[in-house]
C-alpha positions as CSV (number, residue, x, y, z in Angstrom):
1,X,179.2,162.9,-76.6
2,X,180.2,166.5,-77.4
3,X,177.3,167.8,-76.6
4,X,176.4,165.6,-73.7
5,X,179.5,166.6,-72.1
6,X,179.2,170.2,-72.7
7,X,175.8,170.4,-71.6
8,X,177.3,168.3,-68.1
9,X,180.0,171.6,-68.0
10,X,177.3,174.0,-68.5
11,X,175.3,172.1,-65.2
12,X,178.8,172.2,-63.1
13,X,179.8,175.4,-64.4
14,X,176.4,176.4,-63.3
15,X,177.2,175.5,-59.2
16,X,180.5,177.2,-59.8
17,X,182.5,173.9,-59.7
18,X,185.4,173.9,-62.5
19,X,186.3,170.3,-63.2
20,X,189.7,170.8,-64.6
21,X,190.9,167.7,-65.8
22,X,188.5,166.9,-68.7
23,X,190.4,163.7,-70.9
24,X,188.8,160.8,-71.9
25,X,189.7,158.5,-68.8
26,X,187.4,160.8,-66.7
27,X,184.9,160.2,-68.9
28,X,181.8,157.2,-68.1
29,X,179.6,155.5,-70.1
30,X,176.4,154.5,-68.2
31,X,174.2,151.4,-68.7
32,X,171.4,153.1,-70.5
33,X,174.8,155.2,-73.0
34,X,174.5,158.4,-71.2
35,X,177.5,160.1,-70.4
36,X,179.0,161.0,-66.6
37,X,181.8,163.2,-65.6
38,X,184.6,161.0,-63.3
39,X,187.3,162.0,-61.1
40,X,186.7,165.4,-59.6
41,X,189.9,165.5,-57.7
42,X,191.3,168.7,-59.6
43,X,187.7,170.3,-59.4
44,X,187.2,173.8,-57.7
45,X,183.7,175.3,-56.0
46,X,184.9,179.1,-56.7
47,X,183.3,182.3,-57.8
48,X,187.0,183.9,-58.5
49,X,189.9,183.1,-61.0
50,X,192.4,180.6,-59.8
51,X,196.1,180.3,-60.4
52,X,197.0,176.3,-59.6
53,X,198.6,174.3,-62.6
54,X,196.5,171.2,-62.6
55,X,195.8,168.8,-64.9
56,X,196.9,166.6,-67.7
57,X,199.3,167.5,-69.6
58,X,197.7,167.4,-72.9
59,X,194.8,169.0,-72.4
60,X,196.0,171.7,-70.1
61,X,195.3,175.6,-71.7
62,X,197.1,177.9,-72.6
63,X,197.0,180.5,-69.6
64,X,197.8,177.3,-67.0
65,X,200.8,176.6,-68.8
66,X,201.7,180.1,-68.4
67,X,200.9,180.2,-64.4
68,X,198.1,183.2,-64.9
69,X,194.6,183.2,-63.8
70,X,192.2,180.9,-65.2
71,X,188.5,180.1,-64.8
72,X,185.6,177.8,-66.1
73,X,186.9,178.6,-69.8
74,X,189.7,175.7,-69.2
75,X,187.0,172.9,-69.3
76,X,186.1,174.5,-72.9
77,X,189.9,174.1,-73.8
78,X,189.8,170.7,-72.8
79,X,186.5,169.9,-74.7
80,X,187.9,171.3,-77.4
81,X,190.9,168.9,-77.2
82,X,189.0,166.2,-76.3
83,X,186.8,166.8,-79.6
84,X,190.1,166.5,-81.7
85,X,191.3,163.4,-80.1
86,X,187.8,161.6,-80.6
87,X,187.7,162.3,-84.2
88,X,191.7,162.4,-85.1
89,X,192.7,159.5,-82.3
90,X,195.5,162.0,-80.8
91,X,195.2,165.3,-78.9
92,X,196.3,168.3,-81.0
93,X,199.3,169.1,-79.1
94,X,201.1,166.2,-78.7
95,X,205.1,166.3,-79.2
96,X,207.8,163.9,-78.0
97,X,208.9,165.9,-75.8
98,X,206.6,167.4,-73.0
99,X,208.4,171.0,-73.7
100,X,207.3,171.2,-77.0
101,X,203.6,170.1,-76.0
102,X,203.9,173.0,-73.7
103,X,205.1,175.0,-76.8
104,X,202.5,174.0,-79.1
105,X,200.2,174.7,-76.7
106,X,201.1,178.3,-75.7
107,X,201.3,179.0,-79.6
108,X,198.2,177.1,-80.2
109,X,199.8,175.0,-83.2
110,X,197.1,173.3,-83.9
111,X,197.1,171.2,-87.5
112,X,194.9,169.6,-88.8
113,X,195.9,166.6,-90.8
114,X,194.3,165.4,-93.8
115,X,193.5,162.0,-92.7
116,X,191.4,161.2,-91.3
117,X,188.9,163.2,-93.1
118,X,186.8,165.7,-90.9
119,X,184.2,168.3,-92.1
120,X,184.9,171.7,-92.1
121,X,182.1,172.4,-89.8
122,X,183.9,170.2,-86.9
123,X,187.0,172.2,-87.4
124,X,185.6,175.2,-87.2
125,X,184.2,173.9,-84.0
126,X,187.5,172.9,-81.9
127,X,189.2,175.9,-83.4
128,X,186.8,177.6,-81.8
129,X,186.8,176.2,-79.0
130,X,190.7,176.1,-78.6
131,X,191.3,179.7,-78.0
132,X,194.6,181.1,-76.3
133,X,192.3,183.7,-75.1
134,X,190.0,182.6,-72.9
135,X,187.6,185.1,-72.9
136,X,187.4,184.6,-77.0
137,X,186.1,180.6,-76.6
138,X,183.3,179.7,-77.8
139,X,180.8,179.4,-74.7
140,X,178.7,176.1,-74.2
141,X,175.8,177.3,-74.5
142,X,176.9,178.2,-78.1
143,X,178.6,174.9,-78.6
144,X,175.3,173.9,-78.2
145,X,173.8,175.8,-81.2
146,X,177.0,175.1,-83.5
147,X,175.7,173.1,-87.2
148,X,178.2,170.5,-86.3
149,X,176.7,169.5,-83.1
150,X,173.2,170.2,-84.6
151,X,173.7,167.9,-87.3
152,X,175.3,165.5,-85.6
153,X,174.1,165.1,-81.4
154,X,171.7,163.1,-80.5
155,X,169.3,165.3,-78.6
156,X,168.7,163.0,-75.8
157,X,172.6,163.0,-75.1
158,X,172.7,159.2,-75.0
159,X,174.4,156.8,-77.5
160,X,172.7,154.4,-79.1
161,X,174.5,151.9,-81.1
């Protein structure tokens, strides 16, 4: 669904629409297993950086935390995020306290723990994808071409089980 989805950010990204609140319960599955984007009620149509705090907490970047500009490169953030949750069952920055979440994520102290086990390839994916400077993520379009999602998306985008 990695791919899926980033290939759906690359479409709104595309009509200059920044969906801003990627997480899993914004996520659909449709009848036939293909994925849809929900909830567009933090969305933007813009062609300039914006400065509003929006979100969920977890998957919110860096530079919103900090109240500076930001632009389509949150949605990566919060794929990247999202990728960690789906194959570590928590987001990366989670703390007790919502201050130190906002901490962890400003620092980007992101761990990795060694269980469950996850390749080295889909590592090097979300830490490339969670990048405190925006301008440094990996884009989609490159996502696309990573070995992890090579190796492991289904071309067609849709889950089979």
């Amino acid at each position: 669904y990695v791919a899926s989805l980033a290939r759906a950010l690359i479409y709104c990204h595309g009509k200059h629409v920044i969906h801003r609140d990627i997480k899993p319960e914004n996520l659909l599955i449709g009848a036939q297993g293909e994925l849809k984007i929900a909830d567009f009620g933090w969305s933007v149509h813009t062609f300039n950086r914006r400065r509003t705090m929006c979100g969920t907490l977890d998957y919110l970047p860096p530079e919103m935390v900090e109240s500076v500009e930001h632009d389509a490169s949150v949605d990566i953030w919060s794929l990247g995020v999202l990728c960690y949750e789906f194959l570590y069952g928590v987001p990366p920055f989670e703390a007790k306290e919502h201050s130190d979440t906002y901490r962890r994520i400003v620092q980007v102290d992101l761990k990795f723990p060694t269980k469950p086990i996850v390749s080295s390839a889909a590592k090097d994916l979300i830490s490339q994808m969670l990048v405190k400077d925006s301008s440094q993520r990996l884009p989609l379009h490159k996502l696309l071409e990573h070995p992890w999602i090579v190796q492991n998306a289904d071309p067609s985008g849709i889950y089979k089980a």
